[in-house]
N, C-alpha and C positions, 0 to 999 in steps of 0.2 A: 599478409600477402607479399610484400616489400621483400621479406628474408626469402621464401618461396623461390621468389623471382633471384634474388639473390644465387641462389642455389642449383638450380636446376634450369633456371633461362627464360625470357620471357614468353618464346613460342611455346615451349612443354607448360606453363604455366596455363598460356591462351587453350589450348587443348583440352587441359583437364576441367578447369571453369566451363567450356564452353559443353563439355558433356556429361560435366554435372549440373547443369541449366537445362543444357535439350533434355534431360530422362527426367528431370523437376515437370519440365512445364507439359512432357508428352503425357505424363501417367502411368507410361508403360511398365510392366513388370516382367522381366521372364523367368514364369516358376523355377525354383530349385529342384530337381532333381534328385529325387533318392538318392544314395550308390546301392550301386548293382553288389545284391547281398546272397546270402543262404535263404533267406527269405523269398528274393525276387521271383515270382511265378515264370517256370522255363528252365532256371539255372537252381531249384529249390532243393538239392539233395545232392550228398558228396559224387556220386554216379554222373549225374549231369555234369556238374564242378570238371572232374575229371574227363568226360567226353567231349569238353569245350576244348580240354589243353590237346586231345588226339587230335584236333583238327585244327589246335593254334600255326598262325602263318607271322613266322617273323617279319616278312619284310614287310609285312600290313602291319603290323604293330607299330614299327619305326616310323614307316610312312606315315600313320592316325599322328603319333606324337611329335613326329616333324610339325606335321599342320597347328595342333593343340599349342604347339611353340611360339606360332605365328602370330599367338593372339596377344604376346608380351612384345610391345615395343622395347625394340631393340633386340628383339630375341633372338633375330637372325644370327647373332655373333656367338650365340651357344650352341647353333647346329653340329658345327664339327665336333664339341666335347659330346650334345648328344650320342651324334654318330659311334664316337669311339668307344663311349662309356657301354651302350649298349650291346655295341659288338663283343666285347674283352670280360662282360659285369652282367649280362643280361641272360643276352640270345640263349646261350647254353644252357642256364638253369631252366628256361621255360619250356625249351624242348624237352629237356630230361620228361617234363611232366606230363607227356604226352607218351612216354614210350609204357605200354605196355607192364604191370608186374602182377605177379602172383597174388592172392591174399591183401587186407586190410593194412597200409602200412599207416606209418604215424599221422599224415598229409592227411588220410581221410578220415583216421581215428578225431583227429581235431576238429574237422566239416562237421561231421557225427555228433562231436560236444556242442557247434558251434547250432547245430540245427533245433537244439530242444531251448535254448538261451531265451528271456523275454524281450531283450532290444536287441535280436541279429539283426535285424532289415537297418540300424547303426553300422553294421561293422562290413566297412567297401572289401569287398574280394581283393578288386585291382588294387586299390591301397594294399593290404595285404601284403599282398605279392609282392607289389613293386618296392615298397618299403623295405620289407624283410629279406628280399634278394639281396638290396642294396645294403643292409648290416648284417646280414646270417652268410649270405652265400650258402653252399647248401645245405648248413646245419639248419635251413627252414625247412626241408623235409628228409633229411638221413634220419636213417632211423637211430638214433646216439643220443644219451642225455646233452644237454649244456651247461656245465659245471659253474660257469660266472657271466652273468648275461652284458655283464660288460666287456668285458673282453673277448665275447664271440656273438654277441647278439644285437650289440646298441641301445639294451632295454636297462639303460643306467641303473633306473631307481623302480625297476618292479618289484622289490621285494617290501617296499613301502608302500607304494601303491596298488598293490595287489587286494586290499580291503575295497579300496575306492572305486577297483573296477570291479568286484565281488556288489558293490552296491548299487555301481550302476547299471549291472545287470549283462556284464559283458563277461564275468567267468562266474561257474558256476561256484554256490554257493559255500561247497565239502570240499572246493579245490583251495591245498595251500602248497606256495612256493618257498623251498628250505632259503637260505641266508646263503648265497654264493661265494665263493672261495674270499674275494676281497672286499667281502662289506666291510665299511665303516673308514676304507682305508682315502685319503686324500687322491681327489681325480688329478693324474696326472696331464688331462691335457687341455682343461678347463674349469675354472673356480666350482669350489663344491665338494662335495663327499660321494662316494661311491654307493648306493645300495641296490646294489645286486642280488638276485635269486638265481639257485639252481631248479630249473627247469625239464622236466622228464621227456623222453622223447613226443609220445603222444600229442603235448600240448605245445610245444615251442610254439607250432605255426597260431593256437590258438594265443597263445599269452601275445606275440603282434598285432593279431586282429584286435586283441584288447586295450594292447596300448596305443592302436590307431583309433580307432574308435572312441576311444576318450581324447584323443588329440580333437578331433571332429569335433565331443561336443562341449570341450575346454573353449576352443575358439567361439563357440556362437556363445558359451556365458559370459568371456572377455567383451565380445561386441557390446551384445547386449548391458554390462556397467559402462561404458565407454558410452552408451546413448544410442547404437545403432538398432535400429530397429528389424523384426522381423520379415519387411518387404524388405528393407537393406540387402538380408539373408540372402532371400528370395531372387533379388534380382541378380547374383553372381551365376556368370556361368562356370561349365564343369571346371575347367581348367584353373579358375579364380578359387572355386571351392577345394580344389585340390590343391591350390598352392599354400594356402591361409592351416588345410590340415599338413601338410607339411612341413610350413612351419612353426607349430605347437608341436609338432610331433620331437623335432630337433632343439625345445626350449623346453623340459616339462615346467609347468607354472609360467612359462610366459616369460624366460629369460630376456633381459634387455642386454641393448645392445652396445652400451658403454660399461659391461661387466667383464670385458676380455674383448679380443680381437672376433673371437669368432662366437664373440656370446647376445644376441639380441634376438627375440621372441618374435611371439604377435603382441603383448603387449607394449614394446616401443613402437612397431608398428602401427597399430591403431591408436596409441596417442598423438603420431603423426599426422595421420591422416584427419582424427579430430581437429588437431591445432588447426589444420592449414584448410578447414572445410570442404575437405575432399571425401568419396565416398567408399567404400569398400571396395569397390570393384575399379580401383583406384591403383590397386595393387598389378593390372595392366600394364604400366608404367613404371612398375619400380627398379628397372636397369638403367632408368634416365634419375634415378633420385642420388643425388651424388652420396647421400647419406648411406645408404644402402647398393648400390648396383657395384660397388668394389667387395664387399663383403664374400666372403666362401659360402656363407650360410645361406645369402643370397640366390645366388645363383644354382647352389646343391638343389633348394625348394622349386626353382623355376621348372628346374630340369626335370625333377620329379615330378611335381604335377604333371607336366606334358606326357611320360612316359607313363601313370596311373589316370587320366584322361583316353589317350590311344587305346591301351588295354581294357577300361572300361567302355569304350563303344562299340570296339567287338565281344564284348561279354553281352551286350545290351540287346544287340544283332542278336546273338545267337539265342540271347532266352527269348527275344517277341517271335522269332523263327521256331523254337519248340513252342510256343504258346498256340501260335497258328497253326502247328502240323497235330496237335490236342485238339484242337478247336473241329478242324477239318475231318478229325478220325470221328469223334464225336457226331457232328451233323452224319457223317455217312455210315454211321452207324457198323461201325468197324469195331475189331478188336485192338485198344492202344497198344496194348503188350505187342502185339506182333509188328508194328510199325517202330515201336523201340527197338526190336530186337536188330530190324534192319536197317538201322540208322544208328546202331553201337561201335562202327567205324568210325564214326567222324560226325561234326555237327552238322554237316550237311545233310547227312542223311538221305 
């Protein structure tokens, strides 16, 4: 505790002790939350997926993930990068995905894969999104192959792991991805080898959802050897749970953080938080950990969750909002087709 205190100061010390005490001694747990998936009843079909982005509202988006920000101490001092980053990196792609087009293109071609899958209700939409905006830009939905998923997707090493996510039930089982232009070749901008796949247009968006989706449940097997237990899980909220997938998502394997400047996982992180008997949800706090709040890697994960948090409560919104106007057509004994038809504007409907 001594080096703790060393470290980060004795008031953020007094802090973290004292509410990893009060949640010890209250009992309280607040359940984990699915992510809002293809699965999720409301949002269960690429048509929906789609109808939610016709009525997506930017500035509610920013605004959700402003607030989602607010729950990281210290977080206030990443508002403006939020602000910018969303403005310049965001806004525009998600509009696109609201306007209108012809025929089946590859965005929904992938929904489509993604809906027949045996663990979609694993793979976050907003993750997703928010992820693959932030490494594809719009090579997550043009309709174009992607020749090296390294150098236009951030999916380093999918062409390695593409068995692993085939196993865990996140791409289907007859899909393989070729060997991308620079496999095998030395990463130039952090230790490690390159392996890359080319990726066809149809799947991009799904090959993300895959590799998010295994970041999700990379980090709960990392907890779980580490000792944390399943209410541990449990008791993160959204934004916690988004940051921990975010950051596996930027380590595959759990990169640590004394292997480059900008190379540490969740697993140094959770051996932190063991040494010093803090609890997962500990990671509230890590812009005050002098070990971590200078990092890039850092601070990219905070920002992220917050902006895949915002996006996931209006996603969340919108599907118990079709769930209820089901429910309602249903008791009144109505025909749902026609209440869909006029409600295919917008999710307000």
């Amino acid at each position: 505790m001594l080096a703790l205190q060393r470290r980060i100061g004795n008031a953020a010390v007094a802090r973290l002790v004292q509410e990893r005490d009060a949640e010890a001694r209250s009992g309280r747990r607040v359940l984990a939350r699915q992510p809002v998936s293809i699965a999720t009843p409301g949002i269960d079909s690429p048509d929906e997926v789609m109808r939610f982005f016709r009525g997506y509202d930017a500035d509610q988006h920013l605004e959700r993930a402003l607030a989602a920000l607010s729950e990281f101490s210290g977080g206030d001092g990443e508002r403006g990068e939020l602000r910018t980053q969303f403005r310049t990196r965001f806004r525009g792609h998600f509009r696109r995905l609201g306007e209108r087009r012809s025929g089946r293109g590859p965005l929904e071609r992938s929904l489509e894969t993604m809906s027949s899958l045996e663990h979609r209700d694993e793979m976050s939409l907003a993750a997703s999104f928010v992820i693959g905006f932030r490494e594809s830009g719009r090579n997550l939905v043009r309709n174009r192959r992607i020749d090296d998923t390294f150098w236009q997707s951030g999916l380093d090493h999918l062409f390695t792991l593409q068995g692993t996510l085939r196993r865990e039930g996140f791409l289907p089982r007859g899909l393989r991805f070729a060997e991308g232009q620079h496999f095998g070749d030395d990463n130039p901008e952090a230790p490690g080898t390159i392996e890359s796949a080319r990726v066809e247009a149809p799947d991009v968006f799904l090959a993300h959802s895959a590799y998010v989706a295994h970041a999700g449940r990379r980090f709960a097997d990392l907890a779980a050897s580490f000792g944390f237990s399943t209410e541990d899980l449990a008791g993160l909220t959204d934004v916690q749970r988004n940051f921990w997938t975010a950051l596996t998502f930027a380590g595959p394997g759990g990169a640590r953080w004394d292997s480059g400047d900008r190379g540490y996982g969740a697993i140094t992180l959770l051996s932190y938080l063991l040494d010093h008997g803090l609890p997962l949800s500990g990671v509230s706090r890590i812009l005050e950990l002098e070990e971590f709040r200078s990092r890039r890697r850092t601070r990219i994960a905070v920002r992220t969750a917050a902006l895949i948090t915002g996006l996931e409560s209006m996603m969340r919104e919108y599907a118990e909002g079709r769930q209820a106007r089901r429910r309602a057509a249903a008791e009144s004994g109505s025909e749902y087709d026609i209440l869909e038809a006029h409600s295919a504007t917008g999710p307000d409907g």
